[in-house]
N, C-alpha and C positions, 0 to 999 in steps of 0.2 A: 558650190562645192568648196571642198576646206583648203584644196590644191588651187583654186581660184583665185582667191585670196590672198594666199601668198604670194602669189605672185605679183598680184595687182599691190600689194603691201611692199612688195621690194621695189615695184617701179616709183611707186609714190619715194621712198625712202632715196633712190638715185636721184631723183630730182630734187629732195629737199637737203638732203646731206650735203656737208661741209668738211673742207679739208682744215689745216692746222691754219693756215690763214682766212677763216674766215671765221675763226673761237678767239676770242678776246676775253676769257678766261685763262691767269696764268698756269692754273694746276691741269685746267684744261688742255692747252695748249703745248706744253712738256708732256704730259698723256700721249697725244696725238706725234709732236716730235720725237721726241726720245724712247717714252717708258714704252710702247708697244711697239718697237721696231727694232730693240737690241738683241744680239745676236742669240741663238738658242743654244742651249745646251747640249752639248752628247752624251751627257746624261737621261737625255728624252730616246736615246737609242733605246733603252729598256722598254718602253712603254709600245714604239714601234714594233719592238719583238714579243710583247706580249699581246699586243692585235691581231698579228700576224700569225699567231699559233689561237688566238680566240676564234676568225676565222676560218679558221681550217677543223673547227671541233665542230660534227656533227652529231654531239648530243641535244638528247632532247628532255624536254618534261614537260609538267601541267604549272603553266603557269598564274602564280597570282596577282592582279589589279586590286590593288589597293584605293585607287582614283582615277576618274572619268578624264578622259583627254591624252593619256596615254598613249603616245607615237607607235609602240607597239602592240596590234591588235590579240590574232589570234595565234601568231606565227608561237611554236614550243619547240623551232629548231635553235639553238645557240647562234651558232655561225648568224642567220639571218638578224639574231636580235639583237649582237653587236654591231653588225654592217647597218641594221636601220636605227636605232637610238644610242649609240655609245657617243662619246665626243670623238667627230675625226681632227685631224691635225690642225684644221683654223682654228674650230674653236678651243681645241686643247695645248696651243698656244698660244690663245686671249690669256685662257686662265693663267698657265705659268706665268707668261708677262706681267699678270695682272698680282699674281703675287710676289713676284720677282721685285715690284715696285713700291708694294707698301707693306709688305712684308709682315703681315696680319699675326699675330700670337694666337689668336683662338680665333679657329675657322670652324662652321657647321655649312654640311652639305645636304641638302632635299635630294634622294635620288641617287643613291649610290651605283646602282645598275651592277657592271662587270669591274668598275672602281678606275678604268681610266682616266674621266676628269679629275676624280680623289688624286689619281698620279700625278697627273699634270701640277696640280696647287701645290701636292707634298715638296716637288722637286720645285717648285717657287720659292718654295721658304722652309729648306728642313727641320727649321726648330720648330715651324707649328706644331700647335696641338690640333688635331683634325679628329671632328667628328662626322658622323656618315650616316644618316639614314635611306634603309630601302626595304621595301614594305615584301619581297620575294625573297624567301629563304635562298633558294638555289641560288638566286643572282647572288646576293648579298655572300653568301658560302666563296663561293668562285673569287669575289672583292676579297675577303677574308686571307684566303691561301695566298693570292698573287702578295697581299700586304704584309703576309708574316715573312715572305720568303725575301723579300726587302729588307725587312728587318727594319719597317717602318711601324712607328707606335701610334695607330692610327686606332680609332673607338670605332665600331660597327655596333649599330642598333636595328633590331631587325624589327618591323613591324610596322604598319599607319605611320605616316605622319602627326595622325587628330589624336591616337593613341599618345604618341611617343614626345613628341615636340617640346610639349609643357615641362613636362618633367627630365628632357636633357638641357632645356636652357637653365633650370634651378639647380642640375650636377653642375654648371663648368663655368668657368669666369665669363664677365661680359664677352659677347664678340666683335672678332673685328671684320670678320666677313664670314658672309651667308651665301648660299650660291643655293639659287631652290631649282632645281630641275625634275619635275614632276609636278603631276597629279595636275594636267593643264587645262584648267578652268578658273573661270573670272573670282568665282567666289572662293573658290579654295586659296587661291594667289593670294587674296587680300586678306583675308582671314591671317595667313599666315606671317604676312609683312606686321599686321597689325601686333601677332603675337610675338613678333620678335624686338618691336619698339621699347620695350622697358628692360631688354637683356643687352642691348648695344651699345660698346665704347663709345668714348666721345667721338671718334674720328672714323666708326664703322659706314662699312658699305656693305649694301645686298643687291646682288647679281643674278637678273632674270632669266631664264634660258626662255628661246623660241616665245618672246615679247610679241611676234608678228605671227605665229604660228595659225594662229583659228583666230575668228570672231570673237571670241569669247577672251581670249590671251590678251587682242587688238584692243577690246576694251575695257581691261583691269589695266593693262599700260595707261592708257589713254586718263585712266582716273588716279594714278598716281601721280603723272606728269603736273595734272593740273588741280592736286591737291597742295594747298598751303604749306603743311608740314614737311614737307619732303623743296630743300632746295634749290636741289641741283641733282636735275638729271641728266643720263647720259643714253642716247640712242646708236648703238651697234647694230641695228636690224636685229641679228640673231640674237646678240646680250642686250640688256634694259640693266644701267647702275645709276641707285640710289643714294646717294650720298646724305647720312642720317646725322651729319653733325650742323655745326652751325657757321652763317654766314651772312653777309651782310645784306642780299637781295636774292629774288630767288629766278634761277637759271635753266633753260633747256637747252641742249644740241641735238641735234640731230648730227652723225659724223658716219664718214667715208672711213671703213675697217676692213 
């Protein structure tokens, strides 16, 4: 079972992972000291207050899947499908941190959903350019209203990924990070890492969500890690980042997050 898994996946991962003294990588190492443990913003107040009124909305509707692996099944109540797939607070301040740190110009996100994580990155680095894909009108609508009312300039593209993808990476300059969260399957993952290798900065990163989630997630990870091209990766459990630029040898961690 897929709940199985994961967990036998997180116990392997507390046994293998490593704190900042046991990474002998320096970008690595400041990652783990500094760049993911500095203070948060109360500016992330907004995004608390817009959770906390997404759970309390008990509308509904007919929802569409776009892609197999989908954390949320059959559930067409709101409330439920923020509480089960939206980013909660860890991971939606991986992300900020994470752009807080390298502070990306053009971001593309797989997976828009209610537009939380989208929040998270925007308040990382207000001058990004953020683009959003999410294959459900309703969700994507909901993302939309919260991001006008910001007054954040953020691109919503509603539709597939396999549709959409190609043709937002030839609108907008290289990127500097990707954050694909959806459509959670081995081949669809790779597919799309693959399709984002000739639109990425020199110094770009893409960022997995739920890397350990299924069998199938475990291993599309597991063949990034120990593909040549890719040199340096990084193991969060929850996030999987690839570092798509260049270097001298090539690197894994597994880390305590």
């Amino acid at each position: 079972m897929q709940w199985i898994h994961a967990v036998l996946q997180r116990i392997l991962h507390i046994i293998l992972s490593k704190e900042r003294h046991g990474v002998h990588s320096p970008l690595v190492y400041q990652l783990m000291e500094r760049d993911l443990k500095i203070p948060l913003s109360t500016d992330l107040n907004i995004i608390d207050g817009y959770r906390k009124q997404l759970l309390n909305d008990h509308s509904t509707w007919t929802s569409i899947d776009h892609g197999a692996g989908s954390r949320l099944k059959s559930s067409k109540l709101l409330s439920t499908a923020v509480r089960r797939a939206s980013s909660n607070r860890k991971k939606g301040n991986f992300l900020f941190r994470w752009a807080k740190r390298f502070q990306p110009c053009t971001v593309i996100e797989l997976g828009t959903h209610v537009g939380i994580g989208t929040a998270y990155l925007q308040l990382g680095n207000l001058n990004s350019q953020i683009t959003t894909l999410e294959g459900d009108p309703f969700l994507a609508d909901i993302a939309q209203t919260f991001f006008r009312d910001q007054h954040w300039p953020i691109h919503t593209v509603v539709g597939s990924f396999d549709e959409h993808l190609e043709s937002t990476l030839k609108s907008i300059s290289p990127f500097d990070l990707v954050v694909i969260d959806g459509n959670h399957t081995r081949d669809a993952t790779l597919r799309y890492v693959q399709m984002l290798l000739p639109h990425a900065s020199p110094d770009a990163w893409i960022l997995l969500d739920d890397i350990h989630w299924s069998k199938d997630m475990s291993t599309a990870w597991s063949e990034i890690v120990q593909n040549p091209r890719y040199l340096l990766t990084l193991d969060f459990y929850q996030y999987g980042a690839i570092f798509l630029g260049k270097r001298n040898q090539k690197e894994h961690f597994v880390l305590k997050w």
